[in-house]
C-alpha positions as a Markdown table, in Angstrom:
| # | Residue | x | y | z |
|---|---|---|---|---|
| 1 | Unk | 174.7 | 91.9 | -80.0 |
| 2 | Unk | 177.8 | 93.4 | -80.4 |
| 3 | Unk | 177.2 | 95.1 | -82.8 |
| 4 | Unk | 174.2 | 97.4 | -80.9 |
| 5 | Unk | 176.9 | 97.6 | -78.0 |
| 6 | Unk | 179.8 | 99.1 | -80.1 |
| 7 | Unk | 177.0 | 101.8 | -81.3 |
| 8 | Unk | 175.9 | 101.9 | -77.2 |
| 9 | Unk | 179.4 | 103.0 | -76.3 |
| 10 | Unk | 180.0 | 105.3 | -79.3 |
| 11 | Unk | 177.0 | 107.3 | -78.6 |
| 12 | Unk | 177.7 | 107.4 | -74.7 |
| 13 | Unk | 181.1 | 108.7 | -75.8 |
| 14 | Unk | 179.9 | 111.8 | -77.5 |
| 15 | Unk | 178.2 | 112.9 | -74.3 |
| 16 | Unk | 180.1 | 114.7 | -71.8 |
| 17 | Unk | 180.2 | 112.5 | -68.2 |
| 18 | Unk | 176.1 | 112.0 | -66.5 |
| 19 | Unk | 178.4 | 112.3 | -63.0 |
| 20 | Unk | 180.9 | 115.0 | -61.9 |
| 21 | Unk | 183.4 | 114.5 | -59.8 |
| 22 | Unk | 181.5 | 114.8 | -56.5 |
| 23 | Unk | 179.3 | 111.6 | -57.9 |
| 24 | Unk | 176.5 | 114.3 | -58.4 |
| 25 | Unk | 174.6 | 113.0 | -61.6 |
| 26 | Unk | 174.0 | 116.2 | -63.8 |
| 27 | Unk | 170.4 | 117.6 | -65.0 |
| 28 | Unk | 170.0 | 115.9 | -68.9 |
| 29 | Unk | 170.1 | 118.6 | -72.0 |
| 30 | Unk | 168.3 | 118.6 | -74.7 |
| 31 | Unk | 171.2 | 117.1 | -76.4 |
| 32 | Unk | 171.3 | 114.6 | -74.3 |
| 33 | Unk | 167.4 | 113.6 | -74.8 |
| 34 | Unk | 168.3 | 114.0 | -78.8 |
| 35 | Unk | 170.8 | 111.1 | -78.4 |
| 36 | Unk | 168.5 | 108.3 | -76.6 |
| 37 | Unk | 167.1 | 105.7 | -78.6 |
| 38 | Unk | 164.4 | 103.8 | -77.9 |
| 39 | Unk | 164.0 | 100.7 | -75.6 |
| 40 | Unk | 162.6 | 98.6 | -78.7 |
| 41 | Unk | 165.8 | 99.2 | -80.9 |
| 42 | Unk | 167.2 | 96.7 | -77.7 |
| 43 | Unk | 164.7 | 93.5 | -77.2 |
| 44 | Unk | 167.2 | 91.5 | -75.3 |
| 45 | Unk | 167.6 | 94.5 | -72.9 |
| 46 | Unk | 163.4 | 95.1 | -72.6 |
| 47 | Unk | 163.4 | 90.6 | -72.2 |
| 48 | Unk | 165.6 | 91.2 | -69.3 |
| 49 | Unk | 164.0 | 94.4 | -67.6 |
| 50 | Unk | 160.6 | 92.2 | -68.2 |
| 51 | Unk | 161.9 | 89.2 | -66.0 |
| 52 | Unk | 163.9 | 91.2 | -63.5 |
| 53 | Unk | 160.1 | 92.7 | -62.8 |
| 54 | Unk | 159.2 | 89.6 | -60.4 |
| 55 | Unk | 157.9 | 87.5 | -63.6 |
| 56 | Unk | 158.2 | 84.2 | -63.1 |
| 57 | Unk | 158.3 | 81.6 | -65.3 |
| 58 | Unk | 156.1 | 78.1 | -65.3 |
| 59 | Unk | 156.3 | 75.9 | -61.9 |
| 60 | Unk | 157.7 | 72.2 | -63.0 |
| 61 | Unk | 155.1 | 71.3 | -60.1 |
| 62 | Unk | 152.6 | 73.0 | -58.5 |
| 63 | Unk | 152.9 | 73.3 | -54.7 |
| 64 | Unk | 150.6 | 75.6 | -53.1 |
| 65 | Unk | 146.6 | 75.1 | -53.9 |
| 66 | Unk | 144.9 | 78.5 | -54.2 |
| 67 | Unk | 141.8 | 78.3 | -51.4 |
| 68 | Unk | 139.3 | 80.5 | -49.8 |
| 69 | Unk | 139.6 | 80.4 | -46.2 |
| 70 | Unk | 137.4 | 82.4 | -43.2 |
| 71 | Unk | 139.6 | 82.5 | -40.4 |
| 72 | Unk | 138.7 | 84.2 | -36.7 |
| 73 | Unk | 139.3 | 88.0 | -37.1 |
| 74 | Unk | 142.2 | 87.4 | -34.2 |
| 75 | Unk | 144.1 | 85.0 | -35.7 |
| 76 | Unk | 144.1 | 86.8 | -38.9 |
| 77 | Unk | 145.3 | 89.7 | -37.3 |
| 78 | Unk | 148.0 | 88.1 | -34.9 |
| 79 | Unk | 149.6 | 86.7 | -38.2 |
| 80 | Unk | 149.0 | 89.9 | -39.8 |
| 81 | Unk | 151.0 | 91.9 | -36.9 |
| 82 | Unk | 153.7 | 89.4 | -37.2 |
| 83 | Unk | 154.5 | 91.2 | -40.4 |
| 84 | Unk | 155.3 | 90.1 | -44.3 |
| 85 | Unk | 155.1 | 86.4 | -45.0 |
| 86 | Unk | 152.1 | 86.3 | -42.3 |
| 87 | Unk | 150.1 | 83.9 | -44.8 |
| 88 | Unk | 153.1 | 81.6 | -45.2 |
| 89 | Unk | 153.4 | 81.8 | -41.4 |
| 90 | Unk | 149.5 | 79.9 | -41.4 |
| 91 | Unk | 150.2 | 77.5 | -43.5 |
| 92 | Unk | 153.2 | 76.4 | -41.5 |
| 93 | Unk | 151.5 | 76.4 | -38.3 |
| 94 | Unk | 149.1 | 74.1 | -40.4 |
| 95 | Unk | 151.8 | 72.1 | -41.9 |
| 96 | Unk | 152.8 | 71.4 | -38.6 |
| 97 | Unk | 149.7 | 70.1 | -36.7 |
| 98 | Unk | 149.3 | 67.7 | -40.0 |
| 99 | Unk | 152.8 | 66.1 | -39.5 |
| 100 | Unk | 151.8 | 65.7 | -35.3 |
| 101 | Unk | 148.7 | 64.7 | -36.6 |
| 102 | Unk | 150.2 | 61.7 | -38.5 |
């Protein structure tokens, strides 16, 4: 790996500064274009871009059953105006009434 990171920062080297002094990132050259390498000649860095995605990786445990359920078209939509996380929002209101119910 440090090998392709030497080459990385040689190459980068050659290139005159992406940012000027303002912080302004320039337009790329054809030059530029000529010098990039492709993502595959880096698999570490595509393994890392792939999990960064929002991949995850195998639950030790399940803990959430995947269900249908038809709900009144008002309580769907209360829970839906409260605004992201609205199903999560159900199933802790559900949660709830089964440890009362207890």
């Amino acid at each position: 790996m440090t090998v392709k990171k030497k080459a990385i920062d040689e190459s980068a080297a050659e290139l005159p500064p992406l940012v000027d002094e303002d912080g302004e990132v320039r337009e790329l050259t054809a030059a530029d274009f000529a010098k990039f390498r492709p993502s595959s000649d880096f698999p570490e860095l595509v393994e890392a871009f792939e999990r960064a995605r929002g991949q995850r990786g195998p639950q030790k445990a399940p803990v959430k059953d995947r269900v249908g359920l038809r709900l009144d078209h008002a309580t769907v939509e209360y829970f839906r105006s409260t605004g992201p996380g609205w199903q999560s929002r159900i199933n802790d209101v559900l949660a709830d009434y089964v440890k009362r119910a207890k």
